[in-house]
Every structure is written in structure tokens, then in C-alpha cells.
VMD Tcl script that builds the backbone (N, CA, C; Angstrom):
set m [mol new atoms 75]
animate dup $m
set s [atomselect $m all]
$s set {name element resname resid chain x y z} {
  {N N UNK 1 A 99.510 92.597 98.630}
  {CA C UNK 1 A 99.395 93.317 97.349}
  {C C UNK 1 A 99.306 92.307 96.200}
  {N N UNK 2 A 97.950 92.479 95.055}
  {CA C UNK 2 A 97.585 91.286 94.015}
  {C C UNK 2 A 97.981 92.518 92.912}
  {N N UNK 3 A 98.310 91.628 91.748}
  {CA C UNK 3 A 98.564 92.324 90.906}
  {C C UNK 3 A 97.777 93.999 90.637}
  {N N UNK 4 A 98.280 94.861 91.035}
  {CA C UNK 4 A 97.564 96.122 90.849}
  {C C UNK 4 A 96.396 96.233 92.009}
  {N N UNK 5 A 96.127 95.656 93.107}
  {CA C UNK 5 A 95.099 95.703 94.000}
  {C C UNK 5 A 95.699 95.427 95.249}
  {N N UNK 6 A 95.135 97.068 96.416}
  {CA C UNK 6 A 95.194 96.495 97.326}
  {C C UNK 6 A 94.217 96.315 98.570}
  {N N UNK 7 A 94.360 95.388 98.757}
  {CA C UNK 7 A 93.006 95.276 99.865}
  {C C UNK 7 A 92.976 95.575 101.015}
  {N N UNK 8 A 92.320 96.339 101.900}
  {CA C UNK 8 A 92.311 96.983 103.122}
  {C C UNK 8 A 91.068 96.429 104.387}
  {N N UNK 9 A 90.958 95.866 105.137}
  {CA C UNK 9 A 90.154 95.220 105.618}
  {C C UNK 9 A 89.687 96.425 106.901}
  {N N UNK 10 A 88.536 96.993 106.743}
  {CA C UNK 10 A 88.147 98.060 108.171}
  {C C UNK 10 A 86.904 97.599 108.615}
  {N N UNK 11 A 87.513 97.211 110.163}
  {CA C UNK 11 A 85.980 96.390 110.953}
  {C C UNK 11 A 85.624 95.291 109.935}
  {N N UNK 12 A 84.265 95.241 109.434}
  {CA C UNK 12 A 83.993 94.025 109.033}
  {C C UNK 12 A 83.408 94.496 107.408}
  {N N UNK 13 A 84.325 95.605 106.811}
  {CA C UNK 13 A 84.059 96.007 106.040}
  {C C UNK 13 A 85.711 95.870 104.622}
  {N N UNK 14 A 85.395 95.356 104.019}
  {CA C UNK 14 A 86.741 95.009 102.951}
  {C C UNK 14 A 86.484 95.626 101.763}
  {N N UNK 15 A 87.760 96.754 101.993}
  {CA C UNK 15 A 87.882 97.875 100.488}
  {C C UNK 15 A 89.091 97.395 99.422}
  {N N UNK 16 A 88.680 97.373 98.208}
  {CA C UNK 16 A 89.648 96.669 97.358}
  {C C UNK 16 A 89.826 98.064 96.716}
  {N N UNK 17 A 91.435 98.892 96.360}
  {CA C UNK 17 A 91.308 99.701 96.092}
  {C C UNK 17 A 92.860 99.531 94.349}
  {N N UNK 18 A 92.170 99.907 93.446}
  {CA C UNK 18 A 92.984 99.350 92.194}
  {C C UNK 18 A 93.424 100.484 91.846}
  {N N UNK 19 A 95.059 100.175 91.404}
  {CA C UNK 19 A 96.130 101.295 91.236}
  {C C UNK 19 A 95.529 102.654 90.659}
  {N N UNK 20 A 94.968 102.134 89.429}
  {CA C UNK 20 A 94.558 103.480 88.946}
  {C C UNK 20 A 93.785 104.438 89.489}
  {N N UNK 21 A 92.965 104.571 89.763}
  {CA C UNK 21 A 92.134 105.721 90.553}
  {C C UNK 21 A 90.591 104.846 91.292}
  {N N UNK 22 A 90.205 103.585 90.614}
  {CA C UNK 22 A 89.078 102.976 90.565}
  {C C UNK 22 A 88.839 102.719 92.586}
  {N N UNK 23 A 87.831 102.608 92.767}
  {CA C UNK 23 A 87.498 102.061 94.495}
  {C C UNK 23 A 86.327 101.289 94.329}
  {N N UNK 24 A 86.695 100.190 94.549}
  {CA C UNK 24 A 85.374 98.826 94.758}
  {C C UNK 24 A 85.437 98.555 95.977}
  {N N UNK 25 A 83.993 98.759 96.533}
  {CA C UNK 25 A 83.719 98.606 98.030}
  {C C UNK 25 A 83.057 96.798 98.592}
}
mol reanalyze $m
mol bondsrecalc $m
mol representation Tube
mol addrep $m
């Protein structure tokens, strides 16, 4: 866990997902 981000690694695919509601793929 990075300040306010957490990163989820699926298969060979890495989702960064930020506290507030935001999803960067």
C-alpha cells in the first residue's frame, strides 16, 4: 500500500486502484 494506492497484480495484468473512486489500468 503507496500513499493512497493500491496495486493488484492479475496474471500479467497490473491494476492500480486510488482510494477515491479513480481505476488506472
Amino acid at each position: 500500500k503507496k500513499s493512497g494506492y493500491v496495486a493488484y497484480s492479475s496474471g500479467s495484468k497490473i491494476i492500480v486502484y486510488c482510494l477515491p473512486n479513480n481505476l488506472v489500468l
